[in-house]
C-alpha positions as CSV (number, residue, x, y, z in Angstrom):
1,X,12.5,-11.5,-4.6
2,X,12.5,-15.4,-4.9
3,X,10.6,-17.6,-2.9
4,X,13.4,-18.5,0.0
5,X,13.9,-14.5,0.7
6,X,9.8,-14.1,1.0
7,X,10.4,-17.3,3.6
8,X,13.1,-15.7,5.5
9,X,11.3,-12.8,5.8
10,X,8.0,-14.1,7.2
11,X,9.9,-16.5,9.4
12,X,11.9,-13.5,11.0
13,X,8.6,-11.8,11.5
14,X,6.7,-14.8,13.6
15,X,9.9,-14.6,15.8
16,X,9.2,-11.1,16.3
17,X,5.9,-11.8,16.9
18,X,6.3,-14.4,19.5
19,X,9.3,-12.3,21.3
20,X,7.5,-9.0,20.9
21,X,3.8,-8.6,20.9
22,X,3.7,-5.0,20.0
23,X,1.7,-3.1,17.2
24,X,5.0,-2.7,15.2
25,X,6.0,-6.1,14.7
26,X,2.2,-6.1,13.6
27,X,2.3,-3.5,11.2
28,X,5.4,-5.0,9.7
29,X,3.5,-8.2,8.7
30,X,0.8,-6.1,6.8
31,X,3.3,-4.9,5.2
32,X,4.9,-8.1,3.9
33,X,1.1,-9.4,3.3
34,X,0.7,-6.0,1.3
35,X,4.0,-7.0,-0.4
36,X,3.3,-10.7,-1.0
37,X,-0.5,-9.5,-2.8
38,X,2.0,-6.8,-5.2
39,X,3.5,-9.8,-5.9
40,X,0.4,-11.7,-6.9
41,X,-1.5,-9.2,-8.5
42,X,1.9,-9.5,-10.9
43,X,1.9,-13.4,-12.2
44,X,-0.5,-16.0,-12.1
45,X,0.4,-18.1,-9.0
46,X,-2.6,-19.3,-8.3
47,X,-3.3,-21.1,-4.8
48,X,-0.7,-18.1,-3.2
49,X,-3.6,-15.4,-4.0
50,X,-6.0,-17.9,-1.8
51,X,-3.3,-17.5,1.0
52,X,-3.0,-14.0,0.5
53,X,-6.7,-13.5,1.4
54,X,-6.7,-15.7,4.2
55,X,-3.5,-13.8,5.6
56,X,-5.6,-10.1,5.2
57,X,-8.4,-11.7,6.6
58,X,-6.5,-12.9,9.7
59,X,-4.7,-9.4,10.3
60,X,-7.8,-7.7,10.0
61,X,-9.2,-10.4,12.7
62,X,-6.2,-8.7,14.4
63,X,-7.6,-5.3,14.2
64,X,-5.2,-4.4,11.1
65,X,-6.0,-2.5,7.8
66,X,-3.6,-2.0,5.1
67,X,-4.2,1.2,3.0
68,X,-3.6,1.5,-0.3
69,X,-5.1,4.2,-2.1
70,X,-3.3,4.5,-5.9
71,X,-5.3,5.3,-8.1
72,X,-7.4,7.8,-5.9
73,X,-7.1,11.6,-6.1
74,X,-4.9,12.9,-3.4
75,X,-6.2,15.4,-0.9
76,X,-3.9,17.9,0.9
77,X,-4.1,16.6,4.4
78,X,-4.2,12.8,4.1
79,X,-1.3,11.7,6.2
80,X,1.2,10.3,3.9
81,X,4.6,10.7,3.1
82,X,4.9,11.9,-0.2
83,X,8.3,10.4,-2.0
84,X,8.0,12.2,-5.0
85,X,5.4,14.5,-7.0
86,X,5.2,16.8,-10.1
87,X,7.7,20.0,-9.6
88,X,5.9,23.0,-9.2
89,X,2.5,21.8,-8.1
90,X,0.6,22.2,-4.9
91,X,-1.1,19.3,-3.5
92,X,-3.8,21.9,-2.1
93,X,-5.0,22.7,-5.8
94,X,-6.5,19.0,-6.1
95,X,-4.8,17.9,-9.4
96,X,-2.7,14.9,-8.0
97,X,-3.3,11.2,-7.8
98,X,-2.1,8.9,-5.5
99,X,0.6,7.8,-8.3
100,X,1.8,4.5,-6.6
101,X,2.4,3.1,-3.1
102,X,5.9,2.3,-1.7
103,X,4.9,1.4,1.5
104,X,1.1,0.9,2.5
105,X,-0.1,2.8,5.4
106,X,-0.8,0.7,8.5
107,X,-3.7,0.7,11.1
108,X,-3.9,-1.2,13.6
109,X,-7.3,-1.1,16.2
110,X,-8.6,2.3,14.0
111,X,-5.4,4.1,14.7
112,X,-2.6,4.7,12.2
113,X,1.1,3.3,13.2
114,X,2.8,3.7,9.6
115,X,2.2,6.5,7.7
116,X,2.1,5.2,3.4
117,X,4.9,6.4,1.1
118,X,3.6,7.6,-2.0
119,X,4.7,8.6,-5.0
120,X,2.1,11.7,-6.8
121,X,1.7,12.3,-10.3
122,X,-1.0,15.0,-12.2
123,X,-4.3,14.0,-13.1
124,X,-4.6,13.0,-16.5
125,X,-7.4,15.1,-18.1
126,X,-9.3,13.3,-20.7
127,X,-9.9,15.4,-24.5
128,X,-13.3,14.7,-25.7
129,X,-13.1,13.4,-29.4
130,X,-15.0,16.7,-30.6
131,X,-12.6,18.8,-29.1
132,X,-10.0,17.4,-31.1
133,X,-11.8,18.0,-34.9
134,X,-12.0,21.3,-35.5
């Protein structure tokens, strides 16, 4: 997404905001500051990853957290909705990973107001070298 999209976006969002003080209108900005970091974390940009920070900061000052959990094992129960996973396994038997996240999951004051999208994948199990020479 170029720069003026990003723009548009954000500026549609403060209108929200100041029409609409609600927790949705909030949730939506963490996610376009969750978005705006993806993009970040993917080029070197420099002084936008300073604004990035100061943006979290200022929706945590709100009472928002963004969650993001890929990487992390997923455990049956967490409140997510699941996009996609291996055929044929059950999240129950502890084997998936939180794969990637489509949408972060939002909280607002301690309370969560958008469940994350997620994408599951197995855990990759790691072969000891010795097992591998026989």
């Amino acid at each position: 997404m170029d720069g003026l999209r990003v723009k548009d976006r954000c500026c549609a969002l403060m209108s929200d905001l100041a029409n609409n003080s609600g927790n949705d209108q909030l949730a939506r900005l963490g996610i376009e500051i969750w978005r705006l970091g993806q993009r970040v974390e993917r080029g070197d940009i420099g002084r936008v990853r300073d604004s990035y920070d100061r943006l979290l900061r200022a929706f945590a000052d709100l009472g928002g957290r963004i969650e993001d959990r890929a990487g992390e094992p997923f455990i049956d129960g967490m409140v997510a909705d699941i996009l996609d996973q291996p055929p044929g396994v059950d999240p129950a038997d502890g084997s998936l990973v939180w794969a990637e996240t489509i949408r972060p999951g939002v909280h607002m004051d301690g309370r969560q107001v958008i469940s994350p999208q997620v994408i599951l994948k197995e855990q990759e199990t790691r072969v000891d070298a010795a097992e591998t020479h026989d």
